[in-house]
Each structure stands twice: as structure tokens, then as C-alpha cells.
C-alpha positions in Angstrom: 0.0 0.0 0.0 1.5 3.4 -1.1 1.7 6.5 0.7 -1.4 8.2 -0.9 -3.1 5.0 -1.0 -3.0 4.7 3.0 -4.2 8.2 3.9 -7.1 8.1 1.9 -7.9 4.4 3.5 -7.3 6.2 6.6 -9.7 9.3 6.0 -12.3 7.1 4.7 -11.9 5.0 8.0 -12.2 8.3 10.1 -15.5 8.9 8.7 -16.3 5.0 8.9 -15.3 5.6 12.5 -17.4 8.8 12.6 -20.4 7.3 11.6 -19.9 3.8 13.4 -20.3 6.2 16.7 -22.9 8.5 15.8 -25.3 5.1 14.9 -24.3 3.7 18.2 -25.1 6.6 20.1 -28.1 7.7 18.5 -29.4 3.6 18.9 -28.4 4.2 22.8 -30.2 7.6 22.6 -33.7 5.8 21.3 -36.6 5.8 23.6 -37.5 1.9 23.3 -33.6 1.8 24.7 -33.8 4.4 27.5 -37.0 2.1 28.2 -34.9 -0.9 28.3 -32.0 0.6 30.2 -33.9 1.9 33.5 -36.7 -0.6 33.7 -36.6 -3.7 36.3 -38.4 -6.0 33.8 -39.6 -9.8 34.0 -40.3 -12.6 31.5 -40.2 -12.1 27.7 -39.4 -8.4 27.9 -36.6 -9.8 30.5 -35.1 -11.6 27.6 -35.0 -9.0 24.9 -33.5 -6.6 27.7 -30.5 -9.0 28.2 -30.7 -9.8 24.4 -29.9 -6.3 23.5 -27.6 -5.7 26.3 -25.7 -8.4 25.0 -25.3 -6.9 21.6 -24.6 -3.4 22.3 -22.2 -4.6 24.8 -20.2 -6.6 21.7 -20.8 -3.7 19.3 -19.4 -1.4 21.9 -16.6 -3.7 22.2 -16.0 -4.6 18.5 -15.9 -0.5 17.8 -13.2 0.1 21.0 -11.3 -2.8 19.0 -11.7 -1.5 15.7 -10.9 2.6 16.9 -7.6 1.1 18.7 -6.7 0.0 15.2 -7.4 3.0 13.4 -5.9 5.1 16.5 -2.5 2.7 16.0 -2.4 3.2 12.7 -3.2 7.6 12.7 -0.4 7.4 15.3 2.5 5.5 12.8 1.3 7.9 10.4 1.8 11.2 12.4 5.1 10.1 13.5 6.5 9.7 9.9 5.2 12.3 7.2 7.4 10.7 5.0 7.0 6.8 5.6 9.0 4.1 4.8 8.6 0.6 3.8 8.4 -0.9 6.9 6.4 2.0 8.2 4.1 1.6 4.7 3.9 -1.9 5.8 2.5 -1.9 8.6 -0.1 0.6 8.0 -0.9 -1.8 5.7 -1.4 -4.6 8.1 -3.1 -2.2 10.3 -5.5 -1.1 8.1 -6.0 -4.0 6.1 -4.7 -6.1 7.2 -6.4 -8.6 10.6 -5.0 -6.3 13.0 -8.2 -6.8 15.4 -7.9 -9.3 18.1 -11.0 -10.6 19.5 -10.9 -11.3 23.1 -11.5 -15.5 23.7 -15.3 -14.3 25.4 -15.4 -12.5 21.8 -15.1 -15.6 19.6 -18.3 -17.5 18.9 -18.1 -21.0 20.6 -18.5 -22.6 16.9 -15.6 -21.0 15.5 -13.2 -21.5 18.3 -10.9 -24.4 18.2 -8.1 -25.8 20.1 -5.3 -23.7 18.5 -7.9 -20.3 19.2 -6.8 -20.8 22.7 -5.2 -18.5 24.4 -5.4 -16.5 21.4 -9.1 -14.8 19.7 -10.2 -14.5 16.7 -8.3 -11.7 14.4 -10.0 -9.5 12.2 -9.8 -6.7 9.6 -11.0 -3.8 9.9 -13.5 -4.8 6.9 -14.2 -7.8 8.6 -14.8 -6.3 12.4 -17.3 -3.7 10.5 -19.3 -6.6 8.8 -19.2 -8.1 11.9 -21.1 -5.4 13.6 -23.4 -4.9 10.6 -25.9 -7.9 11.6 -25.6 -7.0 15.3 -26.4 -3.5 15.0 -29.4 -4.3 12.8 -30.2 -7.5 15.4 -30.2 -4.9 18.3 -32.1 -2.1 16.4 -34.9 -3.9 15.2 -35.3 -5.6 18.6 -35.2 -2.2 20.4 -37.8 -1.1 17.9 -40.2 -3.9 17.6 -40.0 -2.8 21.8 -40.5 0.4 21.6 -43.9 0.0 18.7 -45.6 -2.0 21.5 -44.3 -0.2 25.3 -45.4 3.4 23.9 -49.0 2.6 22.7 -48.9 0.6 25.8 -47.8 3.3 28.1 -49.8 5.5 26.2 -53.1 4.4 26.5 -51.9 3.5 29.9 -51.2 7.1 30.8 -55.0 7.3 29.4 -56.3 5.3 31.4 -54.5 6.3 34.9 -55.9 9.6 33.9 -59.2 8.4 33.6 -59.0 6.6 37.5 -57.9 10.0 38.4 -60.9 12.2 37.6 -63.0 9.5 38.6 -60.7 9.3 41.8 -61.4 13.0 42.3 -64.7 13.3 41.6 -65.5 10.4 44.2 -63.0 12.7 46.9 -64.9 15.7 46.5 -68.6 13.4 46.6 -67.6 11.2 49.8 -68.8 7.8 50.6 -67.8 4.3 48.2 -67.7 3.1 44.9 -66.8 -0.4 45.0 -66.8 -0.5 41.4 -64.2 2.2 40.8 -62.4 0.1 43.7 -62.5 -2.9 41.6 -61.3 -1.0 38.1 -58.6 0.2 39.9 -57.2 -3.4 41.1 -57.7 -4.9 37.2 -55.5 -1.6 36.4 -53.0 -2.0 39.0 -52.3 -5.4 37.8 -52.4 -4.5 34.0 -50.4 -1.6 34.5 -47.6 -3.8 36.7 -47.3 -6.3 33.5 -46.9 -3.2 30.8 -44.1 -1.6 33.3 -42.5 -4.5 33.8 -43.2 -7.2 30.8 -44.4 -5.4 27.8 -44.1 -8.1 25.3 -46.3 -10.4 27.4 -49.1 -8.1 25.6 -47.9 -8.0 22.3 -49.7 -10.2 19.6 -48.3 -10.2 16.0 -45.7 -7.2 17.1 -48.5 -4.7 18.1 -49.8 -3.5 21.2 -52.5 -5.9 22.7 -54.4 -2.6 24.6 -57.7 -5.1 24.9 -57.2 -5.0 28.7 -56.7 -1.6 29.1 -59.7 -0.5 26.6 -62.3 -2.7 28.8 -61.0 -0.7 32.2 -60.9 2.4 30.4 -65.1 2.2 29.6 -65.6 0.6 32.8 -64.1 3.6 34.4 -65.7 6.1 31.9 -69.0 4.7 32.6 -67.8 5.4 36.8 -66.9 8.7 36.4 -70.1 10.0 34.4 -72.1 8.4 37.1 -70.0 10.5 39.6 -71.0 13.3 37.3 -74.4 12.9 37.6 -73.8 12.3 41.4 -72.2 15.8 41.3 -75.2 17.1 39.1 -77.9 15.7 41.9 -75.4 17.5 44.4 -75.5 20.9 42.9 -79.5 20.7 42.2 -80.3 18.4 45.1 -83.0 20.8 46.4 -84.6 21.4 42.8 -84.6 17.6 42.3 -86.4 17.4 45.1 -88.8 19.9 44.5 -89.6 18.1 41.0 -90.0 15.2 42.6 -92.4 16.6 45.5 -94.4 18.6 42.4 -95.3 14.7 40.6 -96.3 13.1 43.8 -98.2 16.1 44.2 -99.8 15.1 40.3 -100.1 11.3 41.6 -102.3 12.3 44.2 -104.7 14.1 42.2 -104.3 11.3 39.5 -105.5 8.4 41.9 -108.0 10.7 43.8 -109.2 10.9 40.2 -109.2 7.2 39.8 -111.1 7.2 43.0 -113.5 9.4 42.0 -114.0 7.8 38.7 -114.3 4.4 40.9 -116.9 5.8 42.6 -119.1 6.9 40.1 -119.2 4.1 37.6 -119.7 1.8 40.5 -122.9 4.5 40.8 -123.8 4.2 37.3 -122.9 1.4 35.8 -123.7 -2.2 36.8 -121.3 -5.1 37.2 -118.0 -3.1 36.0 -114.6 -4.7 35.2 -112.4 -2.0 36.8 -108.7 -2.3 36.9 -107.2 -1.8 40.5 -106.7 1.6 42.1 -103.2 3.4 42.1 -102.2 3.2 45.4 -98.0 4.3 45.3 -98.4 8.2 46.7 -97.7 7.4 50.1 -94.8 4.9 49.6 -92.9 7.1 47.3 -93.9 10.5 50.1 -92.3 8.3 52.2 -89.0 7.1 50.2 -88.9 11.3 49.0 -89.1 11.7 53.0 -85.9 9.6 53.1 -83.9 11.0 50.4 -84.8 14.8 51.5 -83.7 14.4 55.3 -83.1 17.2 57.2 -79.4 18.8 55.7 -80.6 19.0 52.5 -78.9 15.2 51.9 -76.1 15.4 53.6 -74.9 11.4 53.3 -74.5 9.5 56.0 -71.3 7.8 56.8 -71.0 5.4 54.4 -73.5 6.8 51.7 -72.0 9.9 49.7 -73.6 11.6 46.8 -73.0 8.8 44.5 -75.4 6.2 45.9 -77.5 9.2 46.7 -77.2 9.7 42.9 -79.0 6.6 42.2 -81.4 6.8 44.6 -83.2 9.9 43.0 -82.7 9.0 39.5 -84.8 5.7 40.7 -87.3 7.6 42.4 -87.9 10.2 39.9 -88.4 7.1 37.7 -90.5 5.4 40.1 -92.8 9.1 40.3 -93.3 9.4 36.9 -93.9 5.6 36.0 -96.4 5.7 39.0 -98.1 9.0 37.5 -98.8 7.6 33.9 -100.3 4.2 35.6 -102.2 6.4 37.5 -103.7 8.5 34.8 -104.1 5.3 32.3 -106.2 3.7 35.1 -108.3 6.7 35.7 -108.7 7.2 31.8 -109.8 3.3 31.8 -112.1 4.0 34.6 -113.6 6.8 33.1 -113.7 5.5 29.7 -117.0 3.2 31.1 -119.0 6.2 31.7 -117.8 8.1 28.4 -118.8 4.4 26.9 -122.4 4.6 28.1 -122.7 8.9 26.9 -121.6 7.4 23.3 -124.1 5.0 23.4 -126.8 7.5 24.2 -125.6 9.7 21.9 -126.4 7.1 19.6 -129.9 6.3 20.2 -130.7 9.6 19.7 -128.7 10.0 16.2 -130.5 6.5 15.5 -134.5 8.6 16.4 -133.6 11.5 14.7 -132.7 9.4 11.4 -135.7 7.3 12.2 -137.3 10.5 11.8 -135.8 11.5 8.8 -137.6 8.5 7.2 -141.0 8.8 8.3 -140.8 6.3 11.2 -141.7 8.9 14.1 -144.9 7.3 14.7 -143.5 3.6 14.4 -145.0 1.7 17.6 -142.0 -0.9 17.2 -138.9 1.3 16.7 -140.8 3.4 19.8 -140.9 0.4 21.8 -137.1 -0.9 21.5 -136.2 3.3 21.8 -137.8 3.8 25.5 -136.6 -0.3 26.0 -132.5 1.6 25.3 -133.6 4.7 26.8 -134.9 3.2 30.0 -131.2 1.2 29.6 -129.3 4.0 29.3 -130.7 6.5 31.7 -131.1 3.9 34.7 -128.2 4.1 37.2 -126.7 1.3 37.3 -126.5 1.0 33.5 -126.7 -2.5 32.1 -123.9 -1.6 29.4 -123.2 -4.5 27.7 -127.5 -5.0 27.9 -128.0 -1.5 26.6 -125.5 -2.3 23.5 -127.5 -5.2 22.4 -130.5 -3.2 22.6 -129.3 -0.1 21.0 -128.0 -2.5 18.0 -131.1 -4.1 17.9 -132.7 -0.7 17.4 -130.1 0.3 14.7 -130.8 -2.8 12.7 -134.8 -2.2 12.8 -134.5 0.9 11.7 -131.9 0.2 8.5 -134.1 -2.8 7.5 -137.2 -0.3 7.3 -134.5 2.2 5.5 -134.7 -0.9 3.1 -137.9 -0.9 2.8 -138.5 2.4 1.9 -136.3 2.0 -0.8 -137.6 -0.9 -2.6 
């Protein structure tokens, strides 16, 4: 190798060197390796932790071996501007020669053999540089496939600890249990201890398996809005109340209605099929009574704002439900005696078409009129009596309609 011919194999070596270093460092630099580096880890993630110590620990070591080289060699080469042979020489062995010896630890078990011993394997420079090719791209993509699953991981992790702290908060500031919440936050205790210290026990196909983490995360959604709604109740506690006081207030007049109704087709009409009376003011009064304690619901120990929560939403529910049972049943009630004014409606409708076609004087359609009159006008009314009657009365007269006609 000639003068020229070594210092450009030495500049291109520099920036080999250069390079080598800035890749090493930049791989060292990476987050899924700062991950790796300060994390006490466990099982598979374990593994790939001592995997790609392992390999940066023999990249680091191949580089040191391959920069004492180049070092050696910038050294014979700044100590004679104008070499010799023997100095040409051995730049030429340094540089191109295998002037890298491997360590015995260094040499892979199948390429040792009894004569390796004491002495490693010796290298080029080109060869130590191919040797740390594969390694480099070994530890790389092993610190990357890491790094794709621990950030979404730790990600929706971070999501999801946020999430059991709003709910966390909301309960603080509301008092009293939520043995749900308590539950989430064991199930995320123990996901969370696996994605800090196993990740790749939750990785499926090389992605993220957040399955675990998405099923706490609505669990403790759903928690928090029902905190919310606690919180809501807690702010308009005493207009909740007041609503709720205002439709029992409805449901009494709706089933002294009923009542009423009761009463007066049991007055008028005979034998009636009437549903059963509302009866649920004065059980709800007494569960509003409960909820509206004095203090405006302040909980009791034990009970906070949450379970207080669902105790109003359940008897506003309860209040309205009992309200429209109350008004169907008086509307049922009642619809009896609107039954019996549409049937007389319709006797007289029938007389006046009579009328119409010359029957006024008719003894028969007279008779079966005052027989539905007498009917329909007699408390108790016969209904279903007075209907057959009044049909009877409407068919007499259409078959003399028919009559007229021919």
C-alpha cells in the first residue's frame, strides 16, 4: 500500500469511525432503549433486555477494538510524514490487514478451536465492521419492535390512569364508596404492573394488545359520568327534590281521580270490570321523605352523593312511571261512563234518522227506543245490555230504510 493509498484508506476509516459512533449513540439515545435501560423488567421483555444488552455490549466492544486499530495506525502515520517501507507496511497490516484481536469471550463457541486458545479470533477492519453490521441491525430492530408495543402501551396506559384519576377525584370531592371504581382500579394495578415490567407479554403479531386496558378504560368512563351525575344531583339536590315533591303532588290528584272515577261508575254502571286503584303516593312520600332528610342530603357515613345519585334517579323514575299508571287507570275507569254517553248519543242519532224517514210514529222502533232509553238512563246502566239493545234498534231501523227504498 502506497503512501497516498493509505491516507485516503485512513480518511475514509475516520468517517467509517465517525459514523460507526454517531449510529451507536443515536441507537443508545432511542426511547424503546432508554426504556430498556432503566426498567426492572420480568419474562419475555426480560429476555429481549438481556438480548440487546448483550449486543450493544459486543458492538461497543468490537468499535473500541476497531478505533484502537485505526488510533495505531493515525499514530504510525503522524510520527512519519514521509514513511517508509516498513512504516508503509504496517499501516498496511493495520489497516488491512487482521489487525483486530477478539478477546477469547469475543469468539463464537462454533468458530473456536483448540489452536484459538489462548489467542481470539483476528479481524480486519472490513471484517470487524461486517461483523457489527448484523448485530447493530439485530439490536435495532429488537429495540424497535419494543418500543412499537411499550409506547402505545404506556400510552393508553397514561390514558387510562388519567381516567381513574378524575373518577378518583370526583368520588374525593362526593364522599362515601364506589366499590366499582375500587374494583377497576385493582384490574389496572395489575395490568399496569405487566406493561411496566413485561411489555411483550401483551404484544400479539408485534402490536400492542391494549384489549385489557380499553375494557378498564369504559368501565371507568361509565364510573366517572355516574359520579357526574352524582355531582349534578349534588349541585340541584333541592330542585330535584322539589320536582319530585311537584309529581307526587300530580299522583295524588291522578289516583283521587281514579277514585272518584271508581266511585261513580260503581254508581252508574252495573257489574263493572275495573282495573285496580293506584295506590304508590304514600310509599314514594315516604321514600322522598328519606332522600330529603333534614341537611338538605347530607350522606350519612358510608353513603356519599353517588349512591345518593342513584337513589333519585330511581325515584324520579318510580314518580313518573307511578303518575302515567295512575292516569291510564283513571282514563280506563272513566272511559265506562264516556262508553255509556256514546251509546246514548247514539240512540238519539238512531231517532232522529228514524225520523228523517218517516218512522216517528212507528210503535215498534218506539218500543225498543224507551226499552234503550230506560237502559241507558237507569243508574246502574246494564252496558253491555244496553248495547245489544241499541243494536237491535239500529238494525230495525236500517231494515225499514230498506224498505222504503224498494
Amino acid at each position: 500500500m502506497s503512501r497516498d493509498e493509505a491516507d485516503r484508506m485512513l480518511a475514509r476509516l475516520r468517517d467509517e469511525k465517525e459514523r460507526i459512533s454517531t449510529a451507536l449513540l443515536e441507537l443508545e439515545a432511542h426511547q424503546g432503549y432508554q426504556l430498556l435501560e432503566g426498567a426492572a423488567l420480568d419474562g419475555e421483555t426480560r429476555r429481549v433486555q438481556s438480548e440487546v444488552r448483550a449486543g450493544m455490549a459486543s458492538l461497543w466492544g468490537l468499535f473500541d477494538l476497531y478505533g484502537r486499530a485505526l488510533g495505531a495506525a493515525e499514530d504510525l502515520r503522524a510520527r512519519h510524514s514521509r514513511p517508509g517501507q516498513a512504516q508503509l507496511a504496517e499501516l498496511t497490516r493495520l489497516l488491512a490487514g487482521p489487525s483486530i484481536e477478539l478477546p477469547v469471550t469475543e469468539v463464537p463457541l462454533e468458530r473456536r478451536t483448540l489452536l484459538s486458545v489462548p489467542s481470539g479470533e483476528k479481524l480486519t477492519m472490513r471484517a470487524a465492521v461486517a461483523r457489527m453490521n448484523p448485530l447493530y441491525e439485530e439490536v435495532a430492530q429488537a429495540v424497535a419492535a419494543l418500543d412499537t408495543v411499550w409506547s402505545a402501551l404506556l400510552s393508553r396506559l397514561a390514558e387510562v390512569e388519567a381516567e381513574r384519576r378524575a373518577a378518583r377525584e370526583l368520588l374525593d370531592s362526593l364522599g362515601g364508596t364506589e366499590p366499582e371504581l375500587d374494583r377497576l382500579s385493582a384490574d389496572l394495578d395489575a395490568v399496569a404492573a405487566v406493561v411496566r415490567g413485561d411489555p411483550m407479554a401483551l404484544a400479539r403479531d408485534g402490536r400492542a394488545d391494549t384489549g385489557r386496558l380499553d375494557a378498564i378504560r369504559t368501565g371507568l368512563a361509565e364510573v366517572r359520568r355516574g359520579l357526574e351525575e352524582a355531582g349534578r344531583v349534588r349541585d340541584g339536590f333541592a330542585d330535584r327534590i322539589r320536582g319530585i315533591a311537584a309529581v307526587l303532588d300530580l299522583l295524588r290528584g291522578a289516583e283521587a281521580d281514579a277514585r272518584a272515577a271508581r266511585d261513580e261508575v260503581l254508581a252508574k254502571v252495573a257489574s263493572p270490570v275495573l282495573p285496580n286503584l293506584p295506590a304508590m303516593s304514600a310509599s314514594l312520600g315516604d321514600r322522598l321523605a328519606a332522600v330529603a332528610r333534614p341537611g338538605q342530603g347530607a350522606a350519612t357515613p358510608g353513603i356519599g352523593w353517588s349512591d345518593l345519585a342513584a337513589r333519585v334517579a330511581d325515584l324520579e323514575q318510580a314518580a313518573n312511571g307511578a303518575l302515567e299508571r295512575a292516569r291510564e287507570t283513571a282514563r280506563v275507569i272513566r272511559g265506562l261512563l264516556d262508553r255509556r254517553e256514546e251509546l246514548r248519543g247514539r240512540l238519539e242519532a238512531y231517532r232522529v234518522k228514524a225520523a228523517r224517514l218517516g218512522h216517528a210514529e212507528d210503535a215498534e222502533l218506539a218500543r225498543i227506543y224507551d226499552q234503550a232509553r230506560e237502559l241507558l238512563w237507569t243508574s246502574p246502566c246494564d252496558l253491555r245490555e244496553a248495547t245489544v239493545t241499541l243494536s237491535g234498534y239500529q238494525q230495525a231501523i236500517n231494515a225499514r230504510a230498506k224498505g222504503t227504498r224498494r
